[in-house]
N, C-alpha and C positions, 0 to 999 in steps of 0.2 A: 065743564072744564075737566082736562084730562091730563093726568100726573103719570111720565114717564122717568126713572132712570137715567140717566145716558149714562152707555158704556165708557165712556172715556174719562170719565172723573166720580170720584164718590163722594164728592158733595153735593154736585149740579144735578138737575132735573129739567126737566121741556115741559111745559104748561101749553096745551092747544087749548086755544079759546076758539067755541064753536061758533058760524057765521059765517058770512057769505066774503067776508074779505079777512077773516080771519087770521090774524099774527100769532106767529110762534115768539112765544117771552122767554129768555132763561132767567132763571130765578135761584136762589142760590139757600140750601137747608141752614139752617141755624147752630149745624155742626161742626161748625169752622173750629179748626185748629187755634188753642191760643196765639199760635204766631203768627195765622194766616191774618191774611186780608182781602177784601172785594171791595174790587173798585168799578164804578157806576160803565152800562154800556147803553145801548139803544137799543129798539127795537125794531122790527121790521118797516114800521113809521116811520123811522127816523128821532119819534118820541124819547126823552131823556128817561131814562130808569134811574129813581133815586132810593134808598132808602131814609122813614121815617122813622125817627124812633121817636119812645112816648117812654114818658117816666109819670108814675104813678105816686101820688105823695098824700099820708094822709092829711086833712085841716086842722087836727088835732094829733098830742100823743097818747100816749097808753091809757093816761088818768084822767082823761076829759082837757086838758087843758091844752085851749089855742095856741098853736103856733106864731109866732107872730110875723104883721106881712113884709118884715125887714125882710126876715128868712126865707119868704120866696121870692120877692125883689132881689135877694143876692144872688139866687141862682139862677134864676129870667136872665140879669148882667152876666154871669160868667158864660151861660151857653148861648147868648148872644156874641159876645166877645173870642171865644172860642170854634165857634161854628156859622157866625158870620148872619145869625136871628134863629129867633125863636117862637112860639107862637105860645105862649102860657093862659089856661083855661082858668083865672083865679075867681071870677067873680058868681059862679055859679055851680059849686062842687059839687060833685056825683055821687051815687049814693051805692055802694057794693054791698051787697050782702053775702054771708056765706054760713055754713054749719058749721059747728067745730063740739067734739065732746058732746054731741043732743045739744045744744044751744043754736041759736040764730045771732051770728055778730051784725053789726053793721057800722059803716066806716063811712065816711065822707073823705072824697080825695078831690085833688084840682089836678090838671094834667099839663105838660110838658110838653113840645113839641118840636124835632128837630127835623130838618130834610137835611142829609147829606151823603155826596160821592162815594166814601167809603166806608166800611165795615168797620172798625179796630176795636174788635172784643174785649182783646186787652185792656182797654183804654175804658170802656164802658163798665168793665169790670171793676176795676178799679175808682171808678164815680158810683159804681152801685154800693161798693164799700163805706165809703165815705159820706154816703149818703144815709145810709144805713146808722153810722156813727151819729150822724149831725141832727137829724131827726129820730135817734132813737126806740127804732123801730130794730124788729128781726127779722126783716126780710125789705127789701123796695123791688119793686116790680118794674123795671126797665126791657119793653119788647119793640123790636121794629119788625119791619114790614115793607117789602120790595113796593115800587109806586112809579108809576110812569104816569111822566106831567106831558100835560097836552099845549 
């Protein structure tokens, strides 16, 4: 895979996937303008280009204590309700590990899952906030990811 530029925008880039029928993707940096927005195109396929995004939640807070599974039922319903489904990883959470300070933390999380048309950072921004509040955490980890469905 090969990562170019385009002159004509400074956010976009051209992704050439190697191969014998090989499709040129455009794909858009994660530098969007708070006011910008991208909205979904095709590819040389014809294939819809969507993005995913994934929200990362721990199963517990700070002090060891469970969350409970109202609190992710609630938010399953709003980003279903709001984005038209959802795809929530609850019954089998993942295991992060990371360093911090010489220590080894480790975190159990269950994952989130959205396909849609557009981009609005703002908006996700603003659910990373709030998220952040409701689970009591100091940081949530909200990333998506361009995805052409076959």
């Amino acid at each position: 895979m090969r990562w170019q530029r385009r002159p004509d925008s400074k956010y976009s880039a051209r992704c050439r996937i190697s191969g014998a029928a090989s499709p040129s993707v455009q794909v858009t940096h994660a530098a969007l303008a708070d006011t910008e927005r991208l909205t979904t195109t095709t590819n040389t396929f014809g294939a819809a280009l969507v993005h995913l995004f994934q929200i990362l939640l721990p199963v517990k807070d700070h002090t060891g204590q469970p969350f409970a599974q109202k609190d992710f039922d609630g938010l399953k319903n709003e980003l279903a309700t709001e984005h038209g489904g959802v795809t929530a990883c609850l019954q089998s959470p993942a295991e992060g590990l990371w360093r911090q300070a010489g220590e080894t933390e480790t975190d159990h999380i269950v994952i989130f899952e959205v396909m849609t048309e557009e981009i609005d950072l703002p908006r996700w921004r603003k659910r990373r906030a709030e998220l952040e509040r409701r689970f009591r955490q100091d940081k949530v980890v909200i990333r998506y990811l361009p995805l052409a469905l076959v």
